[in-house]
C-alpha positions as CSV (number, residue, x, y, z in Angstrom):
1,X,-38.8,-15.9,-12.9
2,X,-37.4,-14.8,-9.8
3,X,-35.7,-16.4,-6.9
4,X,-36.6,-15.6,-2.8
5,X,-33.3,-16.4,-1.3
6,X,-33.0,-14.8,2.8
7,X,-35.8,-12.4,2.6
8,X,-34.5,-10.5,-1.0
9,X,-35.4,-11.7,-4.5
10,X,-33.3,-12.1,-7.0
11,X,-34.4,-12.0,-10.9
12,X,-33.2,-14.4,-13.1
13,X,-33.3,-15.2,-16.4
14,X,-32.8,-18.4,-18.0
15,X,-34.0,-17.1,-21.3
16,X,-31.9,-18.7,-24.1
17,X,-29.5,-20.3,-21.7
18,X,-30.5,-23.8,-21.8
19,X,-30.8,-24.0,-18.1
20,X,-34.4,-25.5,-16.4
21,X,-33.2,-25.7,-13.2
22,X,-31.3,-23.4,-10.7
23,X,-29.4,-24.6,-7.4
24,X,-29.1,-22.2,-4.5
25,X,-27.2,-23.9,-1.7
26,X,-27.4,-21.6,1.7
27,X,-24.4,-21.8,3.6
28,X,-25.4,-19.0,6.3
29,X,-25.5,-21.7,9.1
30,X,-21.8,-23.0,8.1
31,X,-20.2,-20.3,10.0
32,X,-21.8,-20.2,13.3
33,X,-19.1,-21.2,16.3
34,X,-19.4,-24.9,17.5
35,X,-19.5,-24.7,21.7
36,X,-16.2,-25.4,23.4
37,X,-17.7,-28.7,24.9
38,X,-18.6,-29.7,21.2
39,X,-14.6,-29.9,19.6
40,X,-13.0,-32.8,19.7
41,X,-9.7,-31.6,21.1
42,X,-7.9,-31.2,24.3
43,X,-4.9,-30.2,25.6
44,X,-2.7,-32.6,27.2
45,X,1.3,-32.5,28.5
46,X,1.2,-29.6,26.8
47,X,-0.1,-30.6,23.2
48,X,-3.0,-30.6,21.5
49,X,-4.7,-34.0,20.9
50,X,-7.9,-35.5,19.4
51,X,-9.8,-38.6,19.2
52,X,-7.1,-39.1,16.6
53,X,-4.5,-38.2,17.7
54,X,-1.6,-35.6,19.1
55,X,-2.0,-32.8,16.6
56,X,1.6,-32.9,14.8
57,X,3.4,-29.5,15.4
58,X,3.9,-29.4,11.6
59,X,0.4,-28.8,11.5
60,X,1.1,-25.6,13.2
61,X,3.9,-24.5,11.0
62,X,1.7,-24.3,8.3
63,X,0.4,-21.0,9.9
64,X,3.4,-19.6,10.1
65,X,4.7,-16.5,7.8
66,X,7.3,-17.6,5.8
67,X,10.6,-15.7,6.2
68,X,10.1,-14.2,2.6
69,X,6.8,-12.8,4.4
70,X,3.8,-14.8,2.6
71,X,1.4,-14.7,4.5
72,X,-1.0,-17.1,3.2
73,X,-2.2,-20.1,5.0
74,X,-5.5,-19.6,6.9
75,X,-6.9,-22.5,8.1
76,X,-5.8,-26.6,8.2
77,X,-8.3,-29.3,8.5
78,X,-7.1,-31.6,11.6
79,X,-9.2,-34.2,11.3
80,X,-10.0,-36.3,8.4
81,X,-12.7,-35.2,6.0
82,X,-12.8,-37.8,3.4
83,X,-9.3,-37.5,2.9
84,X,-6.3,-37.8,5.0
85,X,-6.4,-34.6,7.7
86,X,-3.1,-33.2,8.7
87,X,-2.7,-35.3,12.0
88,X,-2.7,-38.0,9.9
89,X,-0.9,-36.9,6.7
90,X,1.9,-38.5,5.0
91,X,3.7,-34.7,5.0
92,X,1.8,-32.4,7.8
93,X,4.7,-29.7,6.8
94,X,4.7,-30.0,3.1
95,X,7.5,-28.4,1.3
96,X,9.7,-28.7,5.1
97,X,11.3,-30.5,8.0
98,X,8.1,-31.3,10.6
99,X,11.6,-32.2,13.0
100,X,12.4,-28.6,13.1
101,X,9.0,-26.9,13.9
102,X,8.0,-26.6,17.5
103,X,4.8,-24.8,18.9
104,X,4.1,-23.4,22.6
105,X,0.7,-23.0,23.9
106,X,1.5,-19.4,25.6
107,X,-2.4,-18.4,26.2
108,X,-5.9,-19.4,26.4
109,X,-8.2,-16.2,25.2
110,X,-11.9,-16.9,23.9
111,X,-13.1,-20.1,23.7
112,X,-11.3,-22.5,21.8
113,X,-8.8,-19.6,20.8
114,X,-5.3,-19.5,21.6
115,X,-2.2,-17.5,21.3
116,X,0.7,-19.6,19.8
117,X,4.7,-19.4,19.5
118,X,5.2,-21.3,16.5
119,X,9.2,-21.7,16.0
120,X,10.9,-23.2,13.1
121,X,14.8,-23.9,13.4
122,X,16.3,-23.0,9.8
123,X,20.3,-23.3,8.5
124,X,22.4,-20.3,8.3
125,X,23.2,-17.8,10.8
126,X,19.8,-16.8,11.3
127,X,19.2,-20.2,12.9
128,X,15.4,-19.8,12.9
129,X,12.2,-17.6,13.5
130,X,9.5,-17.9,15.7
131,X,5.6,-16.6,14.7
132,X,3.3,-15.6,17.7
133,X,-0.2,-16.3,16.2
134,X,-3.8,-16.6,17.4
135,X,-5.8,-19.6,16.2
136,X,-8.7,-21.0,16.8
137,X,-10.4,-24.5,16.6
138,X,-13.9,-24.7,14.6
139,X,-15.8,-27.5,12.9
140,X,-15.6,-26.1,9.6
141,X,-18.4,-28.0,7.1
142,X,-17.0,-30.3,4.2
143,X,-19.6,-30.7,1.4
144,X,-19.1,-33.8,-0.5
145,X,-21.6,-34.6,-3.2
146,X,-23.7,-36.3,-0.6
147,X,-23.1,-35.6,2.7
148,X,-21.3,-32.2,4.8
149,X,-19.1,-33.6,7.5
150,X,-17.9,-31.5,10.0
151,X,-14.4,-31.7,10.5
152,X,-12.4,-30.2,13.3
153,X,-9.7,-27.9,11.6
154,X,-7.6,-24.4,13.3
155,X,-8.1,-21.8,11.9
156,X,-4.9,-18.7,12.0
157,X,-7.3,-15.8,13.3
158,X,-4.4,-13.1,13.8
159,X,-1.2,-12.7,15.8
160,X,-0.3,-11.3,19.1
């Protein structure tokens, strides 16, 4: 048996396996860029703000590096999928203080991408630490097993 999946075939064998049936679930279209005009968001006295809501700026800490240098966050959904999203989340900075994280929208560069100052005040002499980081909103797909939504989320897409 063999499977045509985007043009190549793949051979497979289900030969002792027990299977009779093989899912292939093509996600090549989940990655393509939503038009500007097509995210709900907008930018208002300086914030961002959806349908649902002023995005909380704890939303944004999330995509900061951590002072011990982890790096590891890459993208937050905004908007609820069939869960709470973080603009509506009982904790949008889990594990911190949302009151001491602040964000400043510092420029607009592609579509939908922005360059951030994303400032955390912390105890100690240090007395906090800012992240300049470039995100970008999307409508990233969230399969449930029987629908995809599309849920507006930001995703950290470098620094500047």
């Amino acid at each position: 048996m063999a499977i045509v999946y985007q043009s190549k075939t793949y051979p497979v064998s289900t030969k002792g396996s027990g299977a009779s049936m093989i899912f292939i679930t093509d996600f090549s279209d989940s990655g393509k860029k939503a038009p500007a005009n097509a995210l709900d968001y907008r930018i208002e006295k300086d914030q961002f703000v959806t349908s649902q809501g002023v995005i909380s700026s704890g939303c944004f800490g999330q995509l900061q590096t951590d002072l011990n240098g982890d790096n590891s966050v890459a993208a937050i959904y905004i908007n609820r999928n069939i869960s709470r999203g973080c603009i509506d989340a009982n904790f949008p900075f889990p594990g911190g203080d949302e009151a001491k994280i602040s964000y400043k929208i510092v420029s607009e560069g592609k579509p939908n991408q922005f360059n951030l100052e994303v400032c955390e005040r912390v105890d100690g002499s240090l007395g906090g630490s800012c992240d300049n980081i470039i995100i970008e909103f999307v409508n990233r797909p969230y399969i449930t097993p029987s629908k995809t939504l599309s849920v507006l989320s930001i995703e950290k897409i470098g620094e500047w």
